[in-house]
Steps between C-alpha positions, in 0.01 A plus 500: 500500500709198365324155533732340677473811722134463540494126562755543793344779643149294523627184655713733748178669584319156519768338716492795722149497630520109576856625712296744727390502861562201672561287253764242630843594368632215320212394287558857441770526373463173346252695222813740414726269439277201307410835238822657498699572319183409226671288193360617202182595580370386196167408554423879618692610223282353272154604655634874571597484133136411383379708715679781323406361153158529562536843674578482828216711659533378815811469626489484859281202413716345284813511759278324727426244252899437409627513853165237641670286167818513619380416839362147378800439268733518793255360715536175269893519512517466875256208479697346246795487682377333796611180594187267386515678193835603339705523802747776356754641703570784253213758336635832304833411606463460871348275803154438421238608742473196709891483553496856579231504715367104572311318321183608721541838440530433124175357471372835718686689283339350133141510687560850647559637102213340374298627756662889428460456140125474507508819783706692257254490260205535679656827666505587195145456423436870519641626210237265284281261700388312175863480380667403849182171495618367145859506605447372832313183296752482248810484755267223679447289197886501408592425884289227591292216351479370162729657338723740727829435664349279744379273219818500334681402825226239585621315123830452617260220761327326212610170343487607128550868386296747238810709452364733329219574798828446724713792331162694434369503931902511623620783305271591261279629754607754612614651151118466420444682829785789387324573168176457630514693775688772313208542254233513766651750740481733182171428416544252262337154452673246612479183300658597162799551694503114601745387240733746480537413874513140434763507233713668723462236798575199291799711358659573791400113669684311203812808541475396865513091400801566301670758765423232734664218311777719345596782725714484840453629871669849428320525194143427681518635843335172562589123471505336176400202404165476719291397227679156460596477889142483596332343164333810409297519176714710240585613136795400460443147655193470238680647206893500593701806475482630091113411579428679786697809275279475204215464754595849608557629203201410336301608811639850402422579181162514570556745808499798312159426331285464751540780632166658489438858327600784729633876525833373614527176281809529399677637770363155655616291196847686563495382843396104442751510188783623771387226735496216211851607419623429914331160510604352164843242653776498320544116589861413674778325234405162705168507442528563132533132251 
């Protein structure tokens, strides 16, 4: 089965057995609709594709593991939006959660997928009780406290800013978690996959500075310009536009390479070059001087 195929069909499954019951109807459907239709699906992308790489033994296990990441990702985005923090109108190109469905069912809504992401994986726990533990940890140490996505959204509260620990607990997080996680739920160590992971967060963090500070509305599915509007720490703030590019860039090169030694190493390399192509900007003519 296609990836994308088996990423959808896990989160479906997930979203279904919170829907059951008597579950009340519109935090219900308020699930659906904050992980459809699913973006990119990147992050489950990426740890189905280790997972593969390193031989995929288990892949019941490793659906679980991409749809309970997917979970927390979009968990984060309808958090995000909310009014203390972002307060976005607009996520993948229509009404965020909270002005879809209140702002009280939002927050249900974000705590409701964290909660189901954790339950999706220990349902899981069957197919390799050992396995299912390290990725349960893992998912908890790139979620929470110091240095998940609850750390990098508690630096956007402190008076002066490590960017790099910023861009590394906001986004890079999570792409630790995706390679990570991949490598364990085949039966691989986890730790050598850390940079690769890494890499790939503060990639796609400085293409997201420069989207932010360069791209429209339509382009986004989201409002631009949030950075600046609420004083957010940011590339291309530090280093200004051709920075924040050669930032990227440079960020890059060194993807490829750490890639640790596996059966499916380059089909993986193939994959990050494909996604290093998609983020590098081509910067707009009134940027450019």
């Amino acid at each position: 089965m296609p990836l994308p195929s088996r990423i959808d069909a896990a989160v479906t499954r997930a979203i279904r057995s919170a829907q059951g019951g008597t579950a009340p109807r519109a935090l219900a459907d308020a699930l659906h609709y904050a992980t459809n239709p699913g973006g990119a699906r990147i992050r489950p992308t990426i740890l189905l594709s280790v997972a593969q790489a390193c031989g995929d033994d288990q892949p019941e296990l490793s659906d679980a593991a991409a749809a309970a990441l997917e979970l927390i990702h979009c968990a984060s985005l309808v958090h995000d939006d909310l009014p203390c923090f972002d307060d976005a109108n607009t996520r993948r190109g229509k009404p965020s959660v909270h002005r879809a469905y209140s702002e009280p069912l939002a927050v249900l809504t974000g705590d409701s997928l964290i909660i189901l992401a954790f339950e999706t994986l220990a349902r899981a726990a069957v197919q390799n009780p050992d396995r299912a533990v390290e990725l349960l940890l893992t998912l908890s140490r790139r979620t929470g406290m110091p240095d998940g996505i609850c750390a990098g959204q508690g630096w956007e509260s402190e008076r002066v800013v490590d960017l790099a620990a910023y861009h590394r607990s906001k986004t890079g997080a999570l792409f630790i978690a995706a390679t990570q996680m991949g490598a364990v739920a085949a039966g691989q160590e986890a730790e050598p996959w850390y940079e690769l992971g890494a890499r790939i967060g503060e990639a796609f963090q400085v293409a997201d500075d420069l989207r932010d500070a360069l791209c429209d509305a339509q382009t986004l599915g989201k409002p631009p310009g949030q950075d600046d509007l609420h004083g957010r720490p940011n590339a291309v703030t530090e280093l200004g536009v051709e920075g924040a590019i050669e930032r990227l860039k440079n960020i890059l090169g060194g993807t490829i390479a750490s890639i640790p030694s596996c059966r499916g190493e380059a089909q993986l390399a193939h994959m990050v070059r494909s996604y290093a192509e998609r983020l590098t900007p081509v910067t707009p003519a009134r940027h450019r001087a």
